[in-house]
Structure formats: structure tokens, C-alpha cells
N, C-alpha and C positions, 0 to 999 in steps of 0.2 A: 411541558410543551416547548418552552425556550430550547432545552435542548436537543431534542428533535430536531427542531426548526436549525439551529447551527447545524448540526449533521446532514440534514435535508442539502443546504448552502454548501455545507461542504465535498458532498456526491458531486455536486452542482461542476463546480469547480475541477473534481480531478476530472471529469467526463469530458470536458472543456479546453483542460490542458492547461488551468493558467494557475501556473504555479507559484505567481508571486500573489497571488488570492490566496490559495493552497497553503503557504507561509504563515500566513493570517490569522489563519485558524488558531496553531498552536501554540501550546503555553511553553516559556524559555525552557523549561525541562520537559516539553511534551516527547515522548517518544513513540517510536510507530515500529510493529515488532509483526514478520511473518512466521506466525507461529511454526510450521512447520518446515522453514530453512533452516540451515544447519549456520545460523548466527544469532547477535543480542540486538539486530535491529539498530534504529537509528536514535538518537536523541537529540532534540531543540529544533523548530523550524526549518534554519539550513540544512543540516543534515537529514531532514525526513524528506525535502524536497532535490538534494541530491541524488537520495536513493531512488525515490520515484522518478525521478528523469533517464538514471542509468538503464531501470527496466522496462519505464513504457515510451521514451521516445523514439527507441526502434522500430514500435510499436507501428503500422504503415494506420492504423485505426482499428477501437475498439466500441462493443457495443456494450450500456450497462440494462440488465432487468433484473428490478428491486419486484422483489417478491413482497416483503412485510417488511415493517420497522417498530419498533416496540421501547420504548422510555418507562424508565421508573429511575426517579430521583436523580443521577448524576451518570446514569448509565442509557446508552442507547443501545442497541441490537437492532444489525441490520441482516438481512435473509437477501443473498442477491446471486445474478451470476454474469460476469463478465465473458465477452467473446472478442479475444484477442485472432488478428490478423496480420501478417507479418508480409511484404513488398515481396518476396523469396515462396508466396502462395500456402505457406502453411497456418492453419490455425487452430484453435481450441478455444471449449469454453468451461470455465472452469467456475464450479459452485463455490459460494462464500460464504460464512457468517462473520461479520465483522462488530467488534467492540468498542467503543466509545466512550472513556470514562472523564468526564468536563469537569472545572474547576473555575469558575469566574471566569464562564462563557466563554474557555478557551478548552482545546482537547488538550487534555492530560497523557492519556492513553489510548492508543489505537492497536488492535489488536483483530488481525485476519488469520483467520481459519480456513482452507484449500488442501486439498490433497496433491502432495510434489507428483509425485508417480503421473499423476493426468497432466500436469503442465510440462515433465520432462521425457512423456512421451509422444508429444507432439509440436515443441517448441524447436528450429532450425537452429543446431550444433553453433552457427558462426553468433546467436541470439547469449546460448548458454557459455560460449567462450567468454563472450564481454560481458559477461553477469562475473567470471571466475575473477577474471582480472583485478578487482575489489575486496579490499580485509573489511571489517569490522570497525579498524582506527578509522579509518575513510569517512564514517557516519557517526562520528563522535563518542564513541565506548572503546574503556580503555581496559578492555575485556582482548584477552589476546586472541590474535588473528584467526581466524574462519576462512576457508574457502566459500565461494559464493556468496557473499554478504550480500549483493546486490539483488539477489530474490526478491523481486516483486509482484 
């Protein structure tokens, strides 16, 4: 249930925008990976909350609905769907299941699951430009360069 409860705090947080809360969470190697962007994700606090700044403080405001949340031992699973809105009028909402793996009450592993095709067919082109702009080195993997690292 501890863990839960961090993850719970932590929803809390990105929904909120404060990202030096966000920081908090994660363990020095915590990494945060959008499974299905064409990169290796981010790894260690700073760079999980670079990435997430690049993507969602474009963002003009987003809404979160948790469906279910589900812990067993050092894993949380969450069931949600975010609805992204962007100041240029366009939006989406895009389903999640998100992954959770803690370590001494810090996230180890963050791992979301979304289908790209729903978010790059209704995310505004000027949105997807400044996502391209971003490698891979950017969020601290020394995994060579990706276009779009910044998918979040």
C-alpha cells in the first residue's frame, strides 16, 4: 500500500505541474520510458523532468481520469486517460497504462503505454516540431541519437 500511496502522490504532482515535487519521486537511476516513442527515455530525476517539461508545458492544460490502480509488491499499475489541450485549439485524449517499479520508496521505473498514431494524429505540427528538436543524450542515455526523444 506504501506504494500505491507514492504513486497516488506522484499522479498528484505531474497533474499539478510541479516538477521539482516530480524530481522527488525518483531514484538517482530512476528512469521514465514512453514505450512506444521511437527513443530510450529518460534517466535520473533531472532528466525525467526535462523530458516532461519539453512535452507537456506546451500543453495550454490537461485533464487526468484514473480508471484503476492496482499494487503488488514493488509494482504499481495504473489504468488512466489523459486529455491533452493545446492554446492553437487542438486536442486528444489518449489511454494509458502506466508502470511503476519502486525501490526504497523511490520510482525506479516508469513505464507508459499509449498508442503514437492517436497522439500524432491530433497533436498541432508546431507541438511535434519541438518534440523533434531533442536526441536521446538530452535525457541522459548514452544510447545514440533518436529523433523525437521528447514524446511524452
Amino acid at each position: 500500500m506504501d506504494n500505491k500511496r507514492i504513486v497516488e502522490a506522484f499522479w498528484q504532482a505531474l497533474y499539478a505541474r510541479d516538477f521539482e515535487r516530480i524530481a522527488s519521486f525518483f531514484a538517482e537511476d530512476g528512469h521514465y520510458e514512453d514505450v512506444p516513442a521511437p527513443d530510450p527515455g529518460a534517466t535520473g530525476p533531472e532528466n525525467v523532468v526535462k523530458r516532461l517539461k519539453i512535452g507537456l508545458e506546451p500543453i495550454d492544460r490537461y485533464e487526468h481520469a484514473l480508471q484503476r490502480m492496482v499494487a503488488e509488491g514493488d509494482t504499481v499499475v495504473t489504468e488512466h486517460a489523459e486529455t491533452w489541450h493545446w492554446h492553437t485549439g487542438e486536442s486528444v485524449t489518449l489511454p494509458f497504462v502506466s508502470i511503476h517499479v519502486l525501490a526504497d520508496g523511490k520510482i525506479a521505473l516508469w513505464r507508459d503505454y499509449w498508442d503514437l498514431q492517436t497522439l500524432l494524429g491530433a497533436a498541432p505540427a508546431w507541438w511535434l516540431e519541438r518534440l523533434a528538436q531533442h536526441s536521446a543524450a538530452d535525457f541522459g542515455n548514452p544510447e545514440p541519437d533518436a529523433p523525437g526523444a521528447a514524446l511524452s
